[in-house]
VONU-932694 format. One record per residue: residue number from 1; residue in one letter; z, y, x of N, C-alpha, C in turn. Coordinates in steps of 0.02 Angstrom, whole numbers, plus 50000, padded with zeros to 5 digits. Layout:
N
seq_type_n_c3_n_c2_n_c1_ca_c3_ca_c2_ca_c1_c_c3_c_c2_c_c1
NUM_a_Z_Y_X_Z_Y_X_Z_Y_X
...
***
This chain:
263
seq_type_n_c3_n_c2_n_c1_ca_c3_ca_c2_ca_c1_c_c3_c_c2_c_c1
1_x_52734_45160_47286_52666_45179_47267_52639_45129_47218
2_x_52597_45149_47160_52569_45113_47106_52519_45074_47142
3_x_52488_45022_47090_52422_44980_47127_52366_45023_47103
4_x_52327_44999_47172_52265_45068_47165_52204_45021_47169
5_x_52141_45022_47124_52101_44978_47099_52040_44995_47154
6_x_52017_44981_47198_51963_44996_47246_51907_44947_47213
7_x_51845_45003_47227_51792_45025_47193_51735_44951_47240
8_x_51719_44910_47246_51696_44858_47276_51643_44896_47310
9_x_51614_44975_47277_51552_44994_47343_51556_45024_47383
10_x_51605_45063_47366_51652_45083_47464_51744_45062_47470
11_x_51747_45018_47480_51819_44992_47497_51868_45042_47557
12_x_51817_45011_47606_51830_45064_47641_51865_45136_47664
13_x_51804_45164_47602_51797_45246_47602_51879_45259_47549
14_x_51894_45233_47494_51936_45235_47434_51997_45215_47475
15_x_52011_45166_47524_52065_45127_47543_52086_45202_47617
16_x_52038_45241_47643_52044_45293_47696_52082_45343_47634
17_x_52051_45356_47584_52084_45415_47544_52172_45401_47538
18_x_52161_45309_47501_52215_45313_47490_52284_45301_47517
19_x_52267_45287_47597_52316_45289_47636_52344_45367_47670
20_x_52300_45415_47641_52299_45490_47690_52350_45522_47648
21_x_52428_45493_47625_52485_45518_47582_52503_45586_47629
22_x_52496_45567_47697_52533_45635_47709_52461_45699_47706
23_x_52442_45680_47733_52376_45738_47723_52394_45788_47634
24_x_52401_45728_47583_52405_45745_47540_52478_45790_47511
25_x_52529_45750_47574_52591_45800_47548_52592_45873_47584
26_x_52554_45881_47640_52543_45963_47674_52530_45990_47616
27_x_52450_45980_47582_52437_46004_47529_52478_46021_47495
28_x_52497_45992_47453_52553_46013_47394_52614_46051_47437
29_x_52625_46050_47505_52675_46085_47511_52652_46159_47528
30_x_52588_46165_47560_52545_46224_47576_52527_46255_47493
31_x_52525_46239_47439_52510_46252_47377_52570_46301_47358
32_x_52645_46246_47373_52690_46272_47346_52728_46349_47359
33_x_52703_46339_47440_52734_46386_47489_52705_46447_47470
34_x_52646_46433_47423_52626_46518_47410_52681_46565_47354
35_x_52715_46517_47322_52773_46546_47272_52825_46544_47304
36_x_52858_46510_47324_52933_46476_47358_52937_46499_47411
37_x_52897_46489_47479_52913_46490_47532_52892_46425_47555
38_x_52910_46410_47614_52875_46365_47660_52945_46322_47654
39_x_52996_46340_47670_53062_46294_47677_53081_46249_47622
40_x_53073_46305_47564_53080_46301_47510_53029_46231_47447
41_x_52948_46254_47490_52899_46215_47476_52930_46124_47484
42_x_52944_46124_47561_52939_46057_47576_53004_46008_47550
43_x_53047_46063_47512_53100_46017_47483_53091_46016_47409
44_x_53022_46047_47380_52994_46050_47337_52964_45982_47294
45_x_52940_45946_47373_52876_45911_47351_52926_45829_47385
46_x_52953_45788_47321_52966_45740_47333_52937_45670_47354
47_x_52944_45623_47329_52933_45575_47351_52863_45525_47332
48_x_52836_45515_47359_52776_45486_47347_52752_45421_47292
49_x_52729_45458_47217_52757_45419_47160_52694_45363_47154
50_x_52626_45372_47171_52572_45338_47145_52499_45370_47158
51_x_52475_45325_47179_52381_45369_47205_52352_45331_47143
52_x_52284_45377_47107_52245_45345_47064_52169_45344_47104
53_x_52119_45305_47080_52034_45313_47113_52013_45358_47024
54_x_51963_45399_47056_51948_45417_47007_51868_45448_47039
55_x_51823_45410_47024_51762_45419_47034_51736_45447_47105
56_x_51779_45373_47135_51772_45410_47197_51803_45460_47229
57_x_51858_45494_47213_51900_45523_47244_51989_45493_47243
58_x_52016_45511_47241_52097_45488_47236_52145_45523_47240
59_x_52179_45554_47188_52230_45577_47187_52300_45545_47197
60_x_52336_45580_47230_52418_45575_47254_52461_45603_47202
61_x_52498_45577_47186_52568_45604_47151_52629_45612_47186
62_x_52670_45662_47189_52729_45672_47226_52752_45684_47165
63_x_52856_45689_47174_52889_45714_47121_52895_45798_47129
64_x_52906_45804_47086_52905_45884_47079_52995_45898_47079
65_x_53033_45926_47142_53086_45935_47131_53133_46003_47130
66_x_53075_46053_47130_53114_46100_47117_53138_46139_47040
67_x_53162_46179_47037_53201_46166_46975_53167_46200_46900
68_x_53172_46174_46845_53138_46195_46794_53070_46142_46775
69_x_53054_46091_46814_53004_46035_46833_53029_45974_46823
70_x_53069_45951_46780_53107_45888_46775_53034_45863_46723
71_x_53024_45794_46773_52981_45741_46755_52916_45780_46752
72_x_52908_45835_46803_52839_45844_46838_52807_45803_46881
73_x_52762_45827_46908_52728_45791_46983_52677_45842_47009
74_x_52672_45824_47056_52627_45870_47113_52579_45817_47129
75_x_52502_45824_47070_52462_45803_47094_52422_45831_47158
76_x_52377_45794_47198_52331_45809_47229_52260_45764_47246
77_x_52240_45792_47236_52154_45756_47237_52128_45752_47286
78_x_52101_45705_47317_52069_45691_47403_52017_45666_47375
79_x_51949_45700_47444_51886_45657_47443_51843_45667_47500
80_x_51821_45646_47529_51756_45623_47584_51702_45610_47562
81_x_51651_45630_47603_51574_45618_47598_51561_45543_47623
82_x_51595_45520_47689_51582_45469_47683_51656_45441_47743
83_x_51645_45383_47767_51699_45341_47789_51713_45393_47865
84_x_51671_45426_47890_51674_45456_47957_51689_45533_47952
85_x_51666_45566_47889_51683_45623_47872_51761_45643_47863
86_x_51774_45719_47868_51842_45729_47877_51877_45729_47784
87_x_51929_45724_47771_51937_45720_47695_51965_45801_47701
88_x_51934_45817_47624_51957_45878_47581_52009_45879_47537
89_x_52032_45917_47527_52085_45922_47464_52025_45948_47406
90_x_52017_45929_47361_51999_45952_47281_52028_46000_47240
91_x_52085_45989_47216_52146_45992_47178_52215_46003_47203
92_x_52247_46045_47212_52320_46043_47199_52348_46063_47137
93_x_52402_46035_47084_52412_46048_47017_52459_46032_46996
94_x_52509_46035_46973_52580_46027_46952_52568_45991_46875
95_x_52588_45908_46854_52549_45890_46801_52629_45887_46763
96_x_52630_45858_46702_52699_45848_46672_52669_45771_46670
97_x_52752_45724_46664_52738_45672_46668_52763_45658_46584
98_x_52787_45584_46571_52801_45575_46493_52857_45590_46472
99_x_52927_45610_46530_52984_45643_46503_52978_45715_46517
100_x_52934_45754_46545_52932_45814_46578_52945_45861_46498
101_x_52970_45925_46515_52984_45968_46471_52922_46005_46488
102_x_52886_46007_46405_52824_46052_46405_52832_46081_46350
103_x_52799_46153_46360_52768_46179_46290_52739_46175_46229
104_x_52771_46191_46161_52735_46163_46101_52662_46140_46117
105_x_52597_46093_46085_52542_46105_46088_52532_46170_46054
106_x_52464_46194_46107_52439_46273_46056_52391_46253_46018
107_x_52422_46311_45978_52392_46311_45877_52351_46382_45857
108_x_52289_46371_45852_52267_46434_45841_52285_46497_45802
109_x_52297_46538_45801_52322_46603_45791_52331_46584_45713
110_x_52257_46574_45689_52256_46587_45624_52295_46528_45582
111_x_52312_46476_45618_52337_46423_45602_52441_46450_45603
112_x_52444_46461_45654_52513_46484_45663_52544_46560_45609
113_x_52504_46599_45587_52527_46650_45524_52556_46599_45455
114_x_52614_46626_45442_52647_46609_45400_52665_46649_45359
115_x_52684_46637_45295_52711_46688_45257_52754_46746_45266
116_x_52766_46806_45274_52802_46842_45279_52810_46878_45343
117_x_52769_46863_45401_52725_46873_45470_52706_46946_45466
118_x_52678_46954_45410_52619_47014_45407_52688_47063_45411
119_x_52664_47132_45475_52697_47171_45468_52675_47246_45429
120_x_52712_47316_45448_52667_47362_45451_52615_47388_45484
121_x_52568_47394_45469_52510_47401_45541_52466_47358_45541
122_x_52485_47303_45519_52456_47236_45547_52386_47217_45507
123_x_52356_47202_45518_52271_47170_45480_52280_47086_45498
124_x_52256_47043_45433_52256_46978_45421_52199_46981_45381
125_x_52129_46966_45422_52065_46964_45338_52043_46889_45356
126_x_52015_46870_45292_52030_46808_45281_51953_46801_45305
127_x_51973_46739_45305_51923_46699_45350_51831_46664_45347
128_x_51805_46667_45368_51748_46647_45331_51739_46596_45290
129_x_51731_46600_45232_51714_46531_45210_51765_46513_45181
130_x_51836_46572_45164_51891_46541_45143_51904_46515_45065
131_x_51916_46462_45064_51914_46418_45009_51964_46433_44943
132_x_52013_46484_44981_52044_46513_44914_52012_46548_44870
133_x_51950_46595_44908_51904_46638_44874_51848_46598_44834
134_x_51831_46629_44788_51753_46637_44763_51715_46693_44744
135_x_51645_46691_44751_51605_46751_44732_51627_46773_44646
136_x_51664_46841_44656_51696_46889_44604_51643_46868_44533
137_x_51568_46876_44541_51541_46857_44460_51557_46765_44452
138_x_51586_46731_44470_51604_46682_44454_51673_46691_44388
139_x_51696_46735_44406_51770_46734_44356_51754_46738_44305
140_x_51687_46760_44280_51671_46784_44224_51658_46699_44172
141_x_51695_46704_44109_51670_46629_44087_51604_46628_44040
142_x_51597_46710_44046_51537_46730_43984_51465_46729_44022
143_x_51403_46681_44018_51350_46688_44070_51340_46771_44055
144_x_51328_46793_44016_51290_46858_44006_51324_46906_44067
145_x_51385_46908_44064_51433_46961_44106_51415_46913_44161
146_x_51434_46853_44186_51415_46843_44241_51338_46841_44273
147_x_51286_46845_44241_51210_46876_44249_51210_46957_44284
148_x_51254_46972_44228_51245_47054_44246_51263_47063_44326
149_x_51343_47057_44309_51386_47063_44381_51323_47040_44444
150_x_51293_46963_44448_51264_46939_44486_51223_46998_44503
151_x_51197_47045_44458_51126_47088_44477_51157_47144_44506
152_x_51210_47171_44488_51223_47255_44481_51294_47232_44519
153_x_51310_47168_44568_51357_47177_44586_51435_47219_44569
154_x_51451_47209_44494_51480_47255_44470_51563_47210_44478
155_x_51621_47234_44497_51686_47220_44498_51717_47181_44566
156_x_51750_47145_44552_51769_47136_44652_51716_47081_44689
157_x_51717_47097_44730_51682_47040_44779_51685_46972_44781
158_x_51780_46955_44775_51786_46904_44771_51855_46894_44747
159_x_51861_46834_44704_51936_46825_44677_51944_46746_44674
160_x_51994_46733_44664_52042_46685_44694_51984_46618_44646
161_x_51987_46568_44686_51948_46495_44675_52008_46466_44639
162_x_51945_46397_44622_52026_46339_44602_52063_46327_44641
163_x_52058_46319_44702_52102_46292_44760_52133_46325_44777
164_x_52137_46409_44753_52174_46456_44786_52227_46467_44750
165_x_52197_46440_44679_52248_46462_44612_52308_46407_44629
166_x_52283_46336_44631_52321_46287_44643_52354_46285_44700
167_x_52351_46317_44742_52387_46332_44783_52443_46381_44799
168_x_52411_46428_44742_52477_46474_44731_52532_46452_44705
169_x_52506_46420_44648_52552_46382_44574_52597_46336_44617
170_x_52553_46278_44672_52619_46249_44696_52665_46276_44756
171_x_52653_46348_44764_52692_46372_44824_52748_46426_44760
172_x_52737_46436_44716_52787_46491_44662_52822_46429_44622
173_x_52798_46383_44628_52846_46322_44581_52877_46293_44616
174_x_52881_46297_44661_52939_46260_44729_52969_46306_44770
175_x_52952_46370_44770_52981_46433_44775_53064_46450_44776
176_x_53069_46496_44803_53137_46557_44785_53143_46546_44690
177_x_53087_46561_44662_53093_46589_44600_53056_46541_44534
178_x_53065_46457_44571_53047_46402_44525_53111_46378_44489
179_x_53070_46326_44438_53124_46298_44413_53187_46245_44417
180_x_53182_46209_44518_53217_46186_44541_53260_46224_44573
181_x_53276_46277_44585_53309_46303_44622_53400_46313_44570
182_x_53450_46313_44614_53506_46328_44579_53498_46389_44542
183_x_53486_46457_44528_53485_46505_44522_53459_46481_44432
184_x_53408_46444_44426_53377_46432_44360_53413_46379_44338
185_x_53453_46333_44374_53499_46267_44358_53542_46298_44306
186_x_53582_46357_44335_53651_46389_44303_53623_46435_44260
187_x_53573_46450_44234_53561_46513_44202_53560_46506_44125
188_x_53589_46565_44103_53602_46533_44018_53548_46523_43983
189_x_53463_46549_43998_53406_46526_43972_53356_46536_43995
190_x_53280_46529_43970_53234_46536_44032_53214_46606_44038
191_x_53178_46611_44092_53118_46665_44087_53074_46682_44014
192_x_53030_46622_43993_52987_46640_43944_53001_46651_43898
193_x_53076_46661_43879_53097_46690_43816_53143_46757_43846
194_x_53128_46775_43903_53167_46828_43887_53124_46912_43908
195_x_53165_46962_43882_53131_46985_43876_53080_47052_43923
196_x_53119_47025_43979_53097_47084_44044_53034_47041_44087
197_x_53015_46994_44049_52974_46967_44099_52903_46984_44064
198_x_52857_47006_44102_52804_47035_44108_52742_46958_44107
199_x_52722_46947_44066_52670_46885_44091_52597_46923_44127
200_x_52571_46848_44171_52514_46895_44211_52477_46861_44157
201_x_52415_46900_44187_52348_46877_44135_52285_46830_44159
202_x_52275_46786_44124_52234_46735_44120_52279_46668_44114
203_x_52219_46632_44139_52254_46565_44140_52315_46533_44165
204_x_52344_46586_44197_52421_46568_44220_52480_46601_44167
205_x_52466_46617_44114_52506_46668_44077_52554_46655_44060
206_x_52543_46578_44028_52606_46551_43988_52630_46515_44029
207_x_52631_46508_44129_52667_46459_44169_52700_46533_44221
208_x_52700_46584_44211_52709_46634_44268_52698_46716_44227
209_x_52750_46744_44244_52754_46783_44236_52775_46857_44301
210_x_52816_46909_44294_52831_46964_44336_52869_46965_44319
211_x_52948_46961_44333_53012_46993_44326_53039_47055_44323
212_x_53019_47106_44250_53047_47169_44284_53128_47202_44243
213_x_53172_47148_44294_53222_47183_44248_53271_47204_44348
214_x_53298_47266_44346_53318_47296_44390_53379_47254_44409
215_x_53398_47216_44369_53461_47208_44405_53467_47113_44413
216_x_53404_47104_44408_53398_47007_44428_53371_47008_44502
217_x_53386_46945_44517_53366_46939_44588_53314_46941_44613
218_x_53283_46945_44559_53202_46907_44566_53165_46968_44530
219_x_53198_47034_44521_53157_47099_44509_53086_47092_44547
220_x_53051_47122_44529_52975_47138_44550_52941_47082_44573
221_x_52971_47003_44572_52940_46952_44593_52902_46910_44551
222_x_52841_46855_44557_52838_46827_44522_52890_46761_44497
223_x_52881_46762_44426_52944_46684_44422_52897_46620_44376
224_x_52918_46575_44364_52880_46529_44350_52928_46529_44255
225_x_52904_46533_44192_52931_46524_44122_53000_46473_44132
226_x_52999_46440_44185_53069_46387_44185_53104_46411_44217
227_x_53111_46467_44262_53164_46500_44310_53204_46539_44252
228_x_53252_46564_44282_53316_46600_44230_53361_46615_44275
229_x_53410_46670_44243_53453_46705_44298_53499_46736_44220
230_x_53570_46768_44265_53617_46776_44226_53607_46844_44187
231_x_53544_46872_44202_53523_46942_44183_53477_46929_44111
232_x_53472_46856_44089_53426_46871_44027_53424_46907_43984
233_x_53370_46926_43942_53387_46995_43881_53432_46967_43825
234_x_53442_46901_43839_53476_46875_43757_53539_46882_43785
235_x_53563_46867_43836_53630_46855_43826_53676_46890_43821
236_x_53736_46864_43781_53770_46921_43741_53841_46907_43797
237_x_53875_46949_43785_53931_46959_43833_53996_46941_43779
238_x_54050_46907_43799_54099_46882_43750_54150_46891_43771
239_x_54194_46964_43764_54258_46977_43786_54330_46901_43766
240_x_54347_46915_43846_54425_46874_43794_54458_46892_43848
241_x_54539_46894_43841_54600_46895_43868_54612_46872_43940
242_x_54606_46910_43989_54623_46873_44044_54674_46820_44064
243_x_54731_46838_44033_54797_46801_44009_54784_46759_43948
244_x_54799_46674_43967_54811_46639_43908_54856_46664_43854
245_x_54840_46646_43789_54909_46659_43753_54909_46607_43716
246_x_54975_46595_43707_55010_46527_43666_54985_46526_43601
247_x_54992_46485_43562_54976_46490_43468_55063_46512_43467
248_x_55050_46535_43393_55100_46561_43366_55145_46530_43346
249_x_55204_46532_43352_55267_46503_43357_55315_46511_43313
250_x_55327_46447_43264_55371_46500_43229_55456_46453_43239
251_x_55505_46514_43212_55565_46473_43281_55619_46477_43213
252_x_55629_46425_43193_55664_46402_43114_55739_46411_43153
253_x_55739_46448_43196_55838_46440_43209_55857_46503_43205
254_x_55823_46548_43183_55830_46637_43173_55869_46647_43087
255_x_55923_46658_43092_55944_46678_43037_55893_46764_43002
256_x_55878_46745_42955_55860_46813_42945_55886_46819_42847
257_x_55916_46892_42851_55965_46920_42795_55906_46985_42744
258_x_55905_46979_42688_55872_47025_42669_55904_47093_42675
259_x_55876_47148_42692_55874_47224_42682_55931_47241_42652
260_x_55972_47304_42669_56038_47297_42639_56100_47277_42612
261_x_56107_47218_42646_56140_47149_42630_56202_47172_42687
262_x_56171_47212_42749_56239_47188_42804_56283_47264_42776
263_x_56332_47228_42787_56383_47293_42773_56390_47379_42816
***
C-alpha cells in the first residue's frame, strides 16, 4: 500500500477509512459481480495497490485482473460522517493506470472529417464562422459592384477567403497532382504548356489549372502548371526498331565478277 497523507483535522476519521481495505474490496467485488458473476468477480479484483485522501474521503485501488484490463485498477471511494458513523462506498470505477490500454482521446466530430469521408447521402455544412469563407460582395475588387451586391444581395453568399484560398493552394501543391510527386518528375513537360489543361479563373490561373485530357491520370482533376504526365499535347511519338541493328558492313573478302563474265 502507497503512503497516505492524513489530514491533521480528523486523523482519526481518514486513518478508519484507510484501514477499511476489505470493506473496500466487497465493493469492487459486489460491482463486478453484476457483469461476471460472483466467482468470477472475486478473482477479478486483485491485490491491494494504494489508498489516496481526497477531501476527506479515501479511495482504494485494487488490480484489475480480469482479462482485457491490463494496467487497470478497481478504484473505490470510502467516506463517513464522522469517526462513530458507519462508512459508505461513494464510487466504484474501473480507472486505467499509466501502462493500461485505452482508447484514442475523443476528437470532435467536426475535427475527425477528413478528406474523402463525405459519402452519398451524407451533409457536411460548414461551420459558423468558418474562416475559409467570406461574405460573397467581398470578391468583388470594384467598390461600385461591391456597393451594389452589399444592397441587392446579388451573387453567392459566400466564397472562399484568403485563408481558404491558401489553404487550398497548399493542399493541391503537395497533392496527388503537384509538382513533387514522381508522376511530374518523369514527365516529358509541364502542364502549363500543354494543351488539355483548362486554367481556372482568377487569381490562381497561372498556378492551377483542370486537366481535361481523357486519357491522363489526373483527368477531371485539378493540377498545379508544374505537374506533367506522359499524355502531354506536345509530345510526339518516335517509332524505332524493336531489334537493334548493326551499321553496315562491308566484307572486302567477297570476290565479285562483272555481269556476263562467268561462262
Amino acid at each position: 500500500m502507497g503512503a497516505v497523507a492524513i489530514p491533521d483535522a480528523s486523523p482519526d476519521l481518514v486513518r478508519r477509512l484507510v484501514d477499511a481495505v476489505d470493506r473496500a474490496r466487497a465493493a469492487a467485488v459486489e460491482d463486478a459481480a453484476v457483469d461476471m458473476g460472483t466467482k468470477a468477480a472475486a478473482e477479478a479484483v486483485g491485490e491491494h495497490r494504494d489508498a489516496r485522501v481526497e477531501d476527506g474521503a479515501v479511495t482504494h485501488f485494487f488490480a484489475a485482473l480480469q482479462g482485457g484490463y491490463r494496467g487497470w485498477c478497481w478504484a473505490v471511494t470510502l467516506a463517513c460522517a464522522d469517526v462513530d458513523a458507519p462508512i459508505t462506498v461513494s464510487e466504484v470505477a474501473l480507472q486505467p493506470g499509466s501502462d493500461a490500454l485505452v482508447s484514442p482521446t475523443w476528437v470532435p466530430w467536426h475535427d475527425r472529417v477528413r478528406p474523402g469521408d463525405l459519402g452519398v447521402g451524407d451533409l457536411l455544412p460548414a461551420p459558423v464562422g468558418d474562416p475559409r469563407l467570406a461574405p460573397g460582395y467581398l470578391a468583388s475588387d470594384d467598390p461600385g459592384v461591391a456597393e451594389v451586391a452589399r444592397d441587392l444581395g446579388i451573387g453567392r453568399r459566400a466564397v472562399l477567403s484568403r485563408e481558404g484560398r491558401d489553404a487550398a493552394v497548399e493542399r493541391w501543391v503537395g497533392g496527388a497532382h503537384g509538382p513533387g510527386t514522381d508522376m511530374a518528375r518523369a514527365a516529358p513537360a509541364r502542364c502549363g504548356s500543354c494543351g488539355f489543361l483548362w486554367p481556372v479563373a482568377g487569381a490562381l490561373r497561372g498556378a492551377f489549372g483542370v486537366c481535361a485530357n481523357a486519357y491522363s491520370p489526373a483527368d477531371g482533376a485539378v493540377v498545379t502548371t508544374d505537374f506533367g504526365c506522359g499524355a502531354h499535347s506536345d509530345v510526339v511519338f518516335e517509332p524505332a526498331s524493336p531489334v537493334a541493328v548493326a551499321e553496315l558492313v562491308y566484307d572486302d573478302g567477297v570476290d565479285l565478277e562483272p555481269a556476263g563474265t562467268r561462262a
